[in-house]
C-alpha atoms as an extended CHARMM CRD file, in Angstrom:
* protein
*
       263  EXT
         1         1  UNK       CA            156.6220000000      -14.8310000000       78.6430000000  PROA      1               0.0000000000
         2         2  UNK       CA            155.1640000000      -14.5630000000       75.3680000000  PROA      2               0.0000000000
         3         3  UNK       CA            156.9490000000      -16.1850000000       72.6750000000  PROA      3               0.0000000000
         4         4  UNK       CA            154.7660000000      -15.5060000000       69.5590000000  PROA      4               0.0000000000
         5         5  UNK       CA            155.1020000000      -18.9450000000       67.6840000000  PROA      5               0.0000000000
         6         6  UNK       CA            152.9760000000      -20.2530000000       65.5290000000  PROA      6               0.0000000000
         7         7  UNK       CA            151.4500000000      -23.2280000000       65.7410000000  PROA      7               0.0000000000
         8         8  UNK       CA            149.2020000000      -24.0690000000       62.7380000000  PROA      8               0.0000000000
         9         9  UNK       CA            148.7540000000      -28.3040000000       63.6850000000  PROA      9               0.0000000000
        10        10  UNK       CA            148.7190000000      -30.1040000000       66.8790000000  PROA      10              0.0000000000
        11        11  UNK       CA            149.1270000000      -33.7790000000       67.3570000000  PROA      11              0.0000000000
        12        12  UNK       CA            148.1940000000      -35.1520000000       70.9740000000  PROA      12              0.0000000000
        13        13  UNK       CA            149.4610000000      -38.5060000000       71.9440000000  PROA      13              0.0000000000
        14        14  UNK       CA            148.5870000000      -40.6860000000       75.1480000000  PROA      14              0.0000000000
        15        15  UNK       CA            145.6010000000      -43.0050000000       76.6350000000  PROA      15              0.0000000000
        16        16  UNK       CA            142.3810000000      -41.5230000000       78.9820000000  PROA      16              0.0000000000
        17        17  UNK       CA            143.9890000000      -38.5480000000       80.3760000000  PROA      17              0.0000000000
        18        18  UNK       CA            144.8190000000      -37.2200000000       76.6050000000  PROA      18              0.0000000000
        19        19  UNK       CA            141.8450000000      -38.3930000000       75.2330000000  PROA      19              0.0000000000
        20        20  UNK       CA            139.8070000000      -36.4020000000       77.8940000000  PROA      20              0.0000000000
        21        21  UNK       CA            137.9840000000      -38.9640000000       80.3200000000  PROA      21              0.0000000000
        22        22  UNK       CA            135.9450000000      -37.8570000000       81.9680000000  PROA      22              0.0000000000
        23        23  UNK       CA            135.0690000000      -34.2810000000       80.3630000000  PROA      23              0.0000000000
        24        24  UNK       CA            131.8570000000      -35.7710000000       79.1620000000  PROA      24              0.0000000000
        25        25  UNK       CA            129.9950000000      -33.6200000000       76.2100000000  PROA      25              0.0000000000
        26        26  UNK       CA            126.0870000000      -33.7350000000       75.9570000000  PROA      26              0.0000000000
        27        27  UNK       CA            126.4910000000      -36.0310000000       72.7010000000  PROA      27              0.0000000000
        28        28  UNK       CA            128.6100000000      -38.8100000000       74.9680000000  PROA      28              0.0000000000
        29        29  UNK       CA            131.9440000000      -37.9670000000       73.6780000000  PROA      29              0.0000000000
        30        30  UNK       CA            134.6780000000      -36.5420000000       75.6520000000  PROA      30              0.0000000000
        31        31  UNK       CA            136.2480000000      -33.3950000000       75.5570000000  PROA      31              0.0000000000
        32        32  UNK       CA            138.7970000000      -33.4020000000       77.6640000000  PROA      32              0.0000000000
        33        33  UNK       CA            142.4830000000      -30.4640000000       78.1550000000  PROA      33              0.0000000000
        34        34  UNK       CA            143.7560000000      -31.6010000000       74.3150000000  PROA      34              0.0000000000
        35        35  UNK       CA            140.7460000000      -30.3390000000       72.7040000000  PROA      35              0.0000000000
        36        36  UNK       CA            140.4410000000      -27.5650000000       74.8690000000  PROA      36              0.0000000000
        37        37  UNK       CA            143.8110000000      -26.3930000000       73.8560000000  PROA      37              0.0000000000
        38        38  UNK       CA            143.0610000000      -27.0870000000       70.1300000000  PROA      38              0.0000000000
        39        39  UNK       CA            140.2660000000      -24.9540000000       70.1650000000  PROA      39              0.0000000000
        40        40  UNK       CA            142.4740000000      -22.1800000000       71.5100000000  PROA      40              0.0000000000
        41        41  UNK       CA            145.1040000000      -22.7980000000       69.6490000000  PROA      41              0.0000000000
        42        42  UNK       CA            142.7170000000      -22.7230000000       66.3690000000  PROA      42              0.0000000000
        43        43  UNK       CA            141.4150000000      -18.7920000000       67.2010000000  PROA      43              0.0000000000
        44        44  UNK       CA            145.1640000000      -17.7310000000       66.6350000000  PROA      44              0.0000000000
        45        45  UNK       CA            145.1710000000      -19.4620000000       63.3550000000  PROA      45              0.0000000000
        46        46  UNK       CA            143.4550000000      -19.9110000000       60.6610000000  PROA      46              0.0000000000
        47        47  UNK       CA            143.1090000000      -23.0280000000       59.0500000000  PROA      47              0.0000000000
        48        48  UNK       CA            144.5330000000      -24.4550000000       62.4600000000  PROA      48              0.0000000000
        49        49  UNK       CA            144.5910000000      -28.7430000000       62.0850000000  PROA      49              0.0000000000
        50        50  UNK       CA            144.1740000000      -31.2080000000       64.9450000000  PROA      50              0.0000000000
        51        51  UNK       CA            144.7750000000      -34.7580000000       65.5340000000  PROA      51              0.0000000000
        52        52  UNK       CA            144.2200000000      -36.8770000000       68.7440000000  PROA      52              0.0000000000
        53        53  UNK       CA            145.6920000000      -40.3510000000       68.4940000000  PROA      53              0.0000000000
        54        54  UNK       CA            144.9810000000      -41.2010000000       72.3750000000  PROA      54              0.0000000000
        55        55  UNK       CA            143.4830000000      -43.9820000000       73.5740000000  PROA      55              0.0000000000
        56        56  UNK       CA            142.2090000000      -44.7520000000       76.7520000000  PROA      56              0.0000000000
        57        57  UNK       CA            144.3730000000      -47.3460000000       79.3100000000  PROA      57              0.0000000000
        58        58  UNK       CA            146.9150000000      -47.5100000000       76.5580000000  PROA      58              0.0000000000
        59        59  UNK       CA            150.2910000000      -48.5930000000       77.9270000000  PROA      59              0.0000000000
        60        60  UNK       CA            153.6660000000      -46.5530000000       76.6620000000  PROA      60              0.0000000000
        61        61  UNK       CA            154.4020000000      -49.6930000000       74.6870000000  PROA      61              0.0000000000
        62        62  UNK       CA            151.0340000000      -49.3400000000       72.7920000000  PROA      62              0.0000000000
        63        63  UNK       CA            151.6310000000      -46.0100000000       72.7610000000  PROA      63              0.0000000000
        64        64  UNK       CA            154.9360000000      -46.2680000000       70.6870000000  PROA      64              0.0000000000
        65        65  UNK       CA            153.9380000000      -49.2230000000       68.5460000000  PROA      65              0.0000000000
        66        66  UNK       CA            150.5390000000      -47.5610000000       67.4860000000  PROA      66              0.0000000000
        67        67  UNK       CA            150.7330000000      -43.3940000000       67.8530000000  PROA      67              0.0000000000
        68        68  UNK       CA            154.0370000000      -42.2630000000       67.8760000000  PROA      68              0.0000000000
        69        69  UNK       CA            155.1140000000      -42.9690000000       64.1480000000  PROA      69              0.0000000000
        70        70  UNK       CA            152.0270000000      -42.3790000000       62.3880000000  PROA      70              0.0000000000
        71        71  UNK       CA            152.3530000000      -38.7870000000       64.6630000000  PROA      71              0.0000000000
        72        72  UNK       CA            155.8370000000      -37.9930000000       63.2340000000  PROA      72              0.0000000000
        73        73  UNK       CA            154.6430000000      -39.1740000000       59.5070000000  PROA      73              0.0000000000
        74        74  UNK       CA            152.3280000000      -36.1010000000       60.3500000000  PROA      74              0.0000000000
        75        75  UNK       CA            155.2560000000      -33.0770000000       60.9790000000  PROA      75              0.0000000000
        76        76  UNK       CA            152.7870000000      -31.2840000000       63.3260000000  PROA      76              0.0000000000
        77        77  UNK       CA            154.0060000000      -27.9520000000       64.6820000000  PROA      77              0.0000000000
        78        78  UNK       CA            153.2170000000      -29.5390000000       68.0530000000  PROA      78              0.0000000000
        79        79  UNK       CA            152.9620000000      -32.4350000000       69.6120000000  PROA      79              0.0000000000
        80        80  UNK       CA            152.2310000000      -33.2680000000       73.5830000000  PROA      80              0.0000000000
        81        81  UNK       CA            153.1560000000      -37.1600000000       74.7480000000  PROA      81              0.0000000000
        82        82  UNK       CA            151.6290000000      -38.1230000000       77.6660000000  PROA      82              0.0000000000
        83        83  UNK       CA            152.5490000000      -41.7690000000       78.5700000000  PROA      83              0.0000000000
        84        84  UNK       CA            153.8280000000      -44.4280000000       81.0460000000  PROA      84              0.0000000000
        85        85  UNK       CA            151.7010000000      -43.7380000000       83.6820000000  PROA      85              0.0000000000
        86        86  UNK       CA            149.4500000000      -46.6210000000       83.4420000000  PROA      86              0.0000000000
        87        87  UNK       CA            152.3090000000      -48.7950000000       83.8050000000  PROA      87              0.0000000000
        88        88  UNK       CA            153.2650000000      -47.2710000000       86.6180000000  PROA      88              0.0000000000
        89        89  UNK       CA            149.9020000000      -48.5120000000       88.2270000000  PROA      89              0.0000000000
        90        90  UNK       CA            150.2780000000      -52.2300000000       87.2490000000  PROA      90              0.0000000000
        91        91  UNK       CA            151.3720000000      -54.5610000000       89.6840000000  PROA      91              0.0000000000
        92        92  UNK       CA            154.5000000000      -55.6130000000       87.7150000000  PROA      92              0.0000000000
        93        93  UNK       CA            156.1090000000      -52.5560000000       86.1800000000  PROA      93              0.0000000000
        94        94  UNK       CA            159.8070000000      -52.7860000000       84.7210000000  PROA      94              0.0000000000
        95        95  UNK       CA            160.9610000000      -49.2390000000       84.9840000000  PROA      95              0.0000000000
        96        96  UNK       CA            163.3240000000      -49.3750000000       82.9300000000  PROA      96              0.0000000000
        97        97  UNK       CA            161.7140000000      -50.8890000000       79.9300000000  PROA      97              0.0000000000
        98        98  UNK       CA            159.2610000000      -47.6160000000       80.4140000000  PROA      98              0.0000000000
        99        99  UNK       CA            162.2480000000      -45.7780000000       80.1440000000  PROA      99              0.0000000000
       100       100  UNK       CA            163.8910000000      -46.6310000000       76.8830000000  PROA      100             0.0000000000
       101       101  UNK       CA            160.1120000000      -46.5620000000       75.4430000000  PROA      101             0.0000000000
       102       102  UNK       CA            159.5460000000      -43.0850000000       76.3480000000  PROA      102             0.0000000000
       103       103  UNK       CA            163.4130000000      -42.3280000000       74.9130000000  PROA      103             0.0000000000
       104       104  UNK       CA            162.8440000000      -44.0740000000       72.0820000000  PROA      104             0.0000000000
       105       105  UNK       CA            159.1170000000      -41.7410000000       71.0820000000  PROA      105             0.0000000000
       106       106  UNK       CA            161.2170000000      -38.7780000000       72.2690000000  PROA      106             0.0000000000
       107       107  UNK       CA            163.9340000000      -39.5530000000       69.5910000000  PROA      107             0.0000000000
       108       108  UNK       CA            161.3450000000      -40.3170000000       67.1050000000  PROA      108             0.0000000000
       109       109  UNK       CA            159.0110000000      -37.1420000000       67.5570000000  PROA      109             0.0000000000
       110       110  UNK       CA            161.5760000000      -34.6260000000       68.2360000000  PROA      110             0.0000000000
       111       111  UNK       CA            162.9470000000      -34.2090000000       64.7600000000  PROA      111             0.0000000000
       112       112  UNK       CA            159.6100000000      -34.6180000000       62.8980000000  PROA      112             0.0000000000
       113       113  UNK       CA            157.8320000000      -31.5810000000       64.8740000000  PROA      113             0.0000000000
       114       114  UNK       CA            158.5500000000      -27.9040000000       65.7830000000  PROA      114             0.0000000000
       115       115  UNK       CA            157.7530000000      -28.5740000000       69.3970000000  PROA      115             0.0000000000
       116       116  UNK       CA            157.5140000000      -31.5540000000       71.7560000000  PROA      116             0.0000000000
       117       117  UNK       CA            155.7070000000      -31.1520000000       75.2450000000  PROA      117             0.0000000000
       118       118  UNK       CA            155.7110000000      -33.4600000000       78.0170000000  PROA      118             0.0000000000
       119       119  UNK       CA            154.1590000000      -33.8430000000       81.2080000000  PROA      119             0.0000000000
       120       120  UNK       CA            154.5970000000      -34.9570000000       85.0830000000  PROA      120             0.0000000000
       121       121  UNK       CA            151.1870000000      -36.0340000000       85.0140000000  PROA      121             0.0000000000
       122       122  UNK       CA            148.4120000000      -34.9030000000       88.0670000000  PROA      122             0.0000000000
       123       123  UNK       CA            147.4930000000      -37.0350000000       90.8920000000  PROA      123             0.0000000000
       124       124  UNK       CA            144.4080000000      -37.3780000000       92.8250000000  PROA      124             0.0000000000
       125       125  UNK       CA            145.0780000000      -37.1040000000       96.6240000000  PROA      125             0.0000000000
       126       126  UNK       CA            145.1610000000      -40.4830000000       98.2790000000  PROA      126             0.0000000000
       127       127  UNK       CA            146.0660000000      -43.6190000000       99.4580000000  PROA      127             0.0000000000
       128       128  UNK       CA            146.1300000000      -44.8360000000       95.4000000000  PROA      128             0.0000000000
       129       129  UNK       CA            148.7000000000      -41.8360000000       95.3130000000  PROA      129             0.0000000000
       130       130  UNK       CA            150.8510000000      -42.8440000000       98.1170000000  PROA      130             0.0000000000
       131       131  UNK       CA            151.2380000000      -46.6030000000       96.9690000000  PROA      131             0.0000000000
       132       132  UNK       CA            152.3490000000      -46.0400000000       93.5500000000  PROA      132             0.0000000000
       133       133  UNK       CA            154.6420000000      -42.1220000000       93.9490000000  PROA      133             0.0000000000
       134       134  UNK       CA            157.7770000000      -44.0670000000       93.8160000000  PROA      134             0.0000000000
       135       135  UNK       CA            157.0220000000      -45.3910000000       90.3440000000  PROA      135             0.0000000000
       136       136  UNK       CA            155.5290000000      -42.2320000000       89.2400000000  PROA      136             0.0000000000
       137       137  UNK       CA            158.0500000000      -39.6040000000       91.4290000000  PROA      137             0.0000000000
       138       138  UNK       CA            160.8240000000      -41.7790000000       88.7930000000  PROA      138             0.0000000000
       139       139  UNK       CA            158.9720000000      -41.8650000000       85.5620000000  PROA      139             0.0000000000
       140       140  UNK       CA            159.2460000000      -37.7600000000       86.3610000000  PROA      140             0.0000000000
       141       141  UNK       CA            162.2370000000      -37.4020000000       86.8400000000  PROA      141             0.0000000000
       142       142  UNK       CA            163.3870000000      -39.4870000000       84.1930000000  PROA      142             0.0000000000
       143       143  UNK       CA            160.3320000000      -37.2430000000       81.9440000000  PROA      143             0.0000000000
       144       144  UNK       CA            162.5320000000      -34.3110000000       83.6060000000  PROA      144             0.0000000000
       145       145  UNK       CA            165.9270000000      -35.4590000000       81.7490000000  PROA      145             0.0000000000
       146       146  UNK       CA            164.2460000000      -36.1040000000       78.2020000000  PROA      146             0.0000000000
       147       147  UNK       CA            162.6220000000      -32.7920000000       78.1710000000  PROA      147             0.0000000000
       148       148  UNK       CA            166.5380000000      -30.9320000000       79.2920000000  PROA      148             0.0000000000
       149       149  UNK       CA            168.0910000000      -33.9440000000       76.3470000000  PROA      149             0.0000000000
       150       150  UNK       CA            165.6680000000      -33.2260000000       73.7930000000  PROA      150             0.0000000000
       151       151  UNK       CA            164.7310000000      -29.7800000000       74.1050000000  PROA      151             0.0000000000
       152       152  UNK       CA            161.1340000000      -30.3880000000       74.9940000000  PROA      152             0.0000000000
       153       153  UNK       CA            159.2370000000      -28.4240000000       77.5240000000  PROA      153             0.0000000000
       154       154  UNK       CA            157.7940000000      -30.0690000000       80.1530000000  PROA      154             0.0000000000
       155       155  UNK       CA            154.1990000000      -29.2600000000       81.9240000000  PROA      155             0.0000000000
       156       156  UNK       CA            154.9160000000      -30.2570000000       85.7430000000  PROA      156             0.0000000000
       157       157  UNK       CA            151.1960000000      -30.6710000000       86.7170000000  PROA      157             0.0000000000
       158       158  UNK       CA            152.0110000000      -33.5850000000       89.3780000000  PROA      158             0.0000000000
       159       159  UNK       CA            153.6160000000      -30.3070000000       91.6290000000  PROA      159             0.0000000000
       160       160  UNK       CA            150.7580000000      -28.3840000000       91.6810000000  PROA      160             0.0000000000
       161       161  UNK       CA            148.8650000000      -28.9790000000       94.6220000000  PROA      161             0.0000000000
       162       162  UNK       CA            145.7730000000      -27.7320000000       93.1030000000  PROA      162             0.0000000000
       163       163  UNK       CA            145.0770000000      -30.9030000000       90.6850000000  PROA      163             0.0000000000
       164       164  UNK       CA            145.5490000000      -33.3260000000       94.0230000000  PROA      164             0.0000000000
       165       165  UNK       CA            142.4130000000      -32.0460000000       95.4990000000  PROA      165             0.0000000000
       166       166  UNK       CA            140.0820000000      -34.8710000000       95.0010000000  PROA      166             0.0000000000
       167       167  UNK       CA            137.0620000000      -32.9300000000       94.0490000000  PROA      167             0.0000000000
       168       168  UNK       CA            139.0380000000      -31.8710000000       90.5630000000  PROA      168             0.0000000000
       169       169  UNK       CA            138.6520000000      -35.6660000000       89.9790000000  PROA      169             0.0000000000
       170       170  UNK       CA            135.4630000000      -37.3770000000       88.4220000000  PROA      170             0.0000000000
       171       171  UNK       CA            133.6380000000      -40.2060000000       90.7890000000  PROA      171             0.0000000000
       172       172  UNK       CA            136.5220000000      -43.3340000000       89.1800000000  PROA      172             0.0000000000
       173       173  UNK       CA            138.8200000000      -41.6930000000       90.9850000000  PROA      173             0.0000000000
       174       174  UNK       CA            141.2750000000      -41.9540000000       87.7650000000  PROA      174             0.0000000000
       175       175  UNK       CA            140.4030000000      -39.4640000000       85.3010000000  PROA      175             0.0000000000
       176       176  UNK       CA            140.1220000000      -35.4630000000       85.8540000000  PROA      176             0.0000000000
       177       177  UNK       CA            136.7100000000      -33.2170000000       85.8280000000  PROA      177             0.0000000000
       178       178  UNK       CA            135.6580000000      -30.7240000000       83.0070000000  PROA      178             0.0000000000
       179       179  UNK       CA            137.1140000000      -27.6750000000       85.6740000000  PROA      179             0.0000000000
       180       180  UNK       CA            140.4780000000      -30.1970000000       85.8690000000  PROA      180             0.0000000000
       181       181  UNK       CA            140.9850000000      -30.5030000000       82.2890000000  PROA      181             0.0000000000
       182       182  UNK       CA            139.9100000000      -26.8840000000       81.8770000000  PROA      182             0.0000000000
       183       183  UNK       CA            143.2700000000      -26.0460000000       84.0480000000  PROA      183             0.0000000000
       184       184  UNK       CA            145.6070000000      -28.8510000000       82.1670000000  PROA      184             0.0000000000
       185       185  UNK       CA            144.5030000000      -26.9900000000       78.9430000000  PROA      185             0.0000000000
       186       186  UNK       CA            145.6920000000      -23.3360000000       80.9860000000  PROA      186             0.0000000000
       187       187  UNK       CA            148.7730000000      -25.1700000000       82.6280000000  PROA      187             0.0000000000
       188       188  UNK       CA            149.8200000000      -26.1610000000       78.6290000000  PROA      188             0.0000000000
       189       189  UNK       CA            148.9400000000      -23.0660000000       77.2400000000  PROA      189             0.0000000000
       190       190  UNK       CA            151.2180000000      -20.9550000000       79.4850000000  PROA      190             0.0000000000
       191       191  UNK       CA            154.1360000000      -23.3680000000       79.1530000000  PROA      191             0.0000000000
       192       192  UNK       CA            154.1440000000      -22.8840000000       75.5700000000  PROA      192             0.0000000000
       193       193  UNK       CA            154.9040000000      -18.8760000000       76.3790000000  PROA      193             0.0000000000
       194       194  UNK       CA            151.4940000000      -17.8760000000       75.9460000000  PROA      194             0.0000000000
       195       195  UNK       CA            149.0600000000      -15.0810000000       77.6940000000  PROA      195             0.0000000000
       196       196  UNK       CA            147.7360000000      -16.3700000000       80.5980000000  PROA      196             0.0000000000
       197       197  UNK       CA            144.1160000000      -16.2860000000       80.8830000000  PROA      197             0.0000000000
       198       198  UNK       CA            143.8970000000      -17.1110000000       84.4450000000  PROA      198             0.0000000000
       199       199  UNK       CA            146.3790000000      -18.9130000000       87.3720000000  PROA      199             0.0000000000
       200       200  UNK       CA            145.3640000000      -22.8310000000       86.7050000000  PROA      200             0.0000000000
       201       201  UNK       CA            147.4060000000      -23.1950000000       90.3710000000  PROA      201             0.0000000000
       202       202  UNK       CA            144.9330000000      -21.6530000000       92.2640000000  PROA      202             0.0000000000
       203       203  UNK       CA            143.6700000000      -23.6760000000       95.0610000000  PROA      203             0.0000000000
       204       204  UNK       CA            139.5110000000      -24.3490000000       95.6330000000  PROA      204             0.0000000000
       205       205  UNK       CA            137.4990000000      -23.2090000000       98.3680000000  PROA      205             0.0000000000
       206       206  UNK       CA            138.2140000000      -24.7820000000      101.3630000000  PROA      206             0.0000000000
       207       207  UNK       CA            135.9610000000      -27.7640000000      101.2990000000  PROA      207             0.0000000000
       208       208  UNK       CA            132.8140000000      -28.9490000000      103.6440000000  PROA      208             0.0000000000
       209       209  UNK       CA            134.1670000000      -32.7720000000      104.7010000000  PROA      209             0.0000000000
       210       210  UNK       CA            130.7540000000      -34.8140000000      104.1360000000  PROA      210             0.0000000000
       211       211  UNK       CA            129.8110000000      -37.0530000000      106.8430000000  PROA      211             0.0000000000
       212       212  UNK       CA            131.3310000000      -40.4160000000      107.8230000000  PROA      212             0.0000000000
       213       213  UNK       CA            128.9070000000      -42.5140000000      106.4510000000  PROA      213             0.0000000000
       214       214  UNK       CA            128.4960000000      -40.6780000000      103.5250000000  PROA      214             0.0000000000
       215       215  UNK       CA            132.3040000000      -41.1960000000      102.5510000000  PROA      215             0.0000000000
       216       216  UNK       CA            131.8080000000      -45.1010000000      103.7130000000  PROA      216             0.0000000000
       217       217  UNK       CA            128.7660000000      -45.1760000000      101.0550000000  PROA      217             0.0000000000
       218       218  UNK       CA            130.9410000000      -43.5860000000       98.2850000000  PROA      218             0.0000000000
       219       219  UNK       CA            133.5170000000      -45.9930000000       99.2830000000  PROA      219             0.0000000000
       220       220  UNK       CA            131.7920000000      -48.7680000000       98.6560000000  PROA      220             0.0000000000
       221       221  UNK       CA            129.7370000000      -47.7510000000       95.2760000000  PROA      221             0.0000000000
       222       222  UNK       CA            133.5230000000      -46.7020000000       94.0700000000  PROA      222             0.0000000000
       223       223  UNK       CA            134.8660000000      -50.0000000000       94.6350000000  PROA      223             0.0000000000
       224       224  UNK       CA            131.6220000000      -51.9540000000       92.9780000000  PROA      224             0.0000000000
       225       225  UNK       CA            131.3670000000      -49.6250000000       90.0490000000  PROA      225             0.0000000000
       226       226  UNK       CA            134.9260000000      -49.2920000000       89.5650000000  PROA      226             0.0000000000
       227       227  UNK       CA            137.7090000000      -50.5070000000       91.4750000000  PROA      227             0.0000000000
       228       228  UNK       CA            136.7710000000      -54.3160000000       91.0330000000  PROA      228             0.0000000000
       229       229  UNK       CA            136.0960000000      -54.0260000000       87.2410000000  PROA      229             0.0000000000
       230       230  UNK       CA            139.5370000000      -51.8200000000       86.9710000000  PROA      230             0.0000000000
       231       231  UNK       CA            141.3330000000      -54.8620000000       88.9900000000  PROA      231             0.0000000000
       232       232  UNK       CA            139.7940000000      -56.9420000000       86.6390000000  PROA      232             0.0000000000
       233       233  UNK       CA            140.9140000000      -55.8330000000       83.8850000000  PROA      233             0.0000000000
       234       234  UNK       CA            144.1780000000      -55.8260000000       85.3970000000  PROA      234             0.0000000000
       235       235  UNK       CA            144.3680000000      -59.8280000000       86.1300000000  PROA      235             0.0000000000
       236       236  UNK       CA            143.2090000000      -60.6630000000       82.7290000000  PROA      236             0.0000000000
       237       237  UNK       CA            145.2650000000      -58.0170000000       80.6600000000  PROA      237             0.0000000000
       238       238  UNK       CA            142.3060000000      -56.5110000000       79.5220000000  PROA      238             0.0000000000
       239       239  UNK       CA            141.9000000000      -52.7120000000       78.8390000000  PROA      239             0.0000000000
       240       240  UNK       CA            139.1120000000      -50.6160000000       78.3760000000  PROA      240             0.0000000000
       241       241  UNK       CA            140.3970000000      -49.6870000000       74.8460000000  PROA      241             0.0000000000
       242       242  UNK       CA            140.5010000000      -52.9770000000       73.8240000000  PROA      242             0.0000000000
       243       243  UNK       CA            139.2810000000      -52.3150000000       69.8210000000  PROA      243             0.0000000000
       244       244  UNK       CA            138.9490000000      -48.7620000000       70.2140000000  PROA      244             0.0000000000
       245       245  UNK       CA            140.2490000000      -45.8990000000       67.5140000000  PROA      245             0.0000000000
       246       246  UNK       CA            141.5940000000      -42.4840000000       67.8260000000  PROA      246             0.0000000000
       247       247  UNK       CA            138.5840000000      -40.2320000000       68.3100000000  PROA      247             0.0000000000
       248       248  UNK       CA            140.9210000000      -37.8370000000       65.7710000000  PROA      248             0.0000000000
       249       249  UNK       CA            142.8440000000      -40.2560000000       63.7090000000  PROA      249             0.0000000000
       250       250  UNK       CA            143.5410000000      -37.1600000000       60.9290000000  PROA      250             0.0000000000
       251       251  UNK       CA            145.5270000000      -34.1700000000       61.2980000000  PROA      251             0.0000000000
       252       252  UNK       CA            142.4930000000      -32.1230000000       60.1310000000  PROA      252             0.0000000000
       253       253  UNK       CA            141.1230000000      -28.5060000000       60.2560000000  PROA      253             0.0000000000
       254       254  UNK       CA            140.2760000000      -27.9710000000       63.9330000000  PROA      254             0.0000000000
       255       255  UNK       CA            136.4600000000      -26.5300000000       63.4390000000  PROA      255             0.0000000000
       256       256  UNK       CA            135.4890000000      -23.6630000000       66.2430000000  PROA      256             0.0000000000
       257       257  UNK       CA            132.2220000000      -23.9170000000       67.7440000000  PROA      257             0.0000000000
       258       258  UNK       CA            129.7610000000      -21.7690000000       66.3880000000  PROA      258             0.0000000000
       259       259  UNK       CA            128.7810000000      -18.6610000000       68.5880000000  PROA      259             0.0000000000
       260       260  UNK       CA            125.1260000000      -20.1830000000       68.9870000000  PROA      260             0.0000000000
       261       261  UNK       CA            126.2530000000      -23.1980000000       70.3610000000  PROA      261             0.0000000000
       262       262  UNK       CA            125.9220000000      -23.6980000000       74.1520000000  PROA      262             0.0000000000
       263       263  UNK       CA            128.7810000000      -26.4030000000       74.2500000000  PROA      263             0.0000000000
């Protein structure tokens, strides 16, 4: 259904999903389903204005304390939150203080934009997936009652069965591909009542399983390159935004790519 709004400034709000890990561009940044949808968002408008306030491995409390009122100061025309999950994934997570953090950036950002988005984040097919879906299956359902409280729409990207298939997921294991971010961007798009380029649901090809010892090698480069750095980070309360900024701190003109350029 096409609703027609405007939007003329988009504030995105979050940690390494929002900020686009691991949509890497050839100049090392990330792109990532945010920008994507900025850029779209930017042809229907001129003088379109972006911000992107995410960090990556921000926790909701960060999230609050750092992005969510400097995002209100801003009175965006949209704004997506994307938060919590990261909790979710420690080994001590109090659920309920999750809760009445996400409440409390729902009851800030609702009144200081036109429109608020949330999402039931994706997850990668796996046994990561099946230890923590309790914790995430509730922060969902609980993202499911602010959205019907607040009036916020809410992207449900965790049921489509599409964004589990593990080769929409970059080699961490924790952060989407270019094609996986491309169909966030889509899944956001249509929620907002827009024209539907294409159905960001669609399943892959069926895939060719790789050999045993290939998947044993993987394994074990995964959990040296990755796993035991991510655990350690975990232990020592580390995260791998330590000291990082905003790669968008501004709410400024969104600037289209020019036609000559490849990216």
């Amino acid at each position: 259904m096409e609703m027609h709004a405007n939007y003329t400034s988009f504030v995105a709000l979050g940690d390494s999903f929002t900020e686009g890990m691991s949509d890497l561009m050839p100049d090392g940044t990330y792109r990532g389903w945010a920008d994507l949808l900025a850029g779209r968002l930017a042809v229907r408008t001129e003088g379109f204005r972006y911000a992107n306030l995410a960090v990556r491995g921000k926790l909701i409390k960060q999230i609050v304390d750092e992005q969510v009122d400097v995002a209100a100061a801003m009175r965006p025309d949209l704004v997506t939150l994307v938060g919590g999950l990261n909790d979710t994934l420690r080994p001590k997570c109090d659920m309920g203080n999750v809760r009445g953090l996400l409440e409390e950036a729902v009851e800030k950002l609702t009144p200081s934009c036109g429109q608020l988005v949330l999402m039931r984040s994706p997850g990668r097919n796996g046994p990561v997936m099946e230890r923590f879906r309790p914790r995430m299956e509730e922060l969902f359902d609980f993202i499911d009652e602010l959205g019907a409280r607040h009036g916020a729409l809410v992207v449900d990207l965790y049921g489509s069965g599409a964004l589990g298939d593990q080769r929409l997921w970059d080699v961490d294991r924790l952060h989407l591909t270019a094609e996986g971010h491309r169909r966030v961007a889509e899944a956001v798009w249509q929620t907002l009542g827009l024209d539907a380029e294409d159905d960001w649901r669609s399943p892959l090809p069926p895939a060719v399983q790789a050999r045993w010892t290939a998947r044993r090698v993987a394994d074990v480069q995964f959990a040296r390159q990755y796993l035991g750095p991510w655990i350690g980070r975990r232990l020592t309360g580390r995260s791998s935004g330590d000291g990082l900024p905003p790669k968008r701190p501004e709410l400024l003109p969104y600037e289209l790519p020019r036609t000559d350029d490849p990216s």
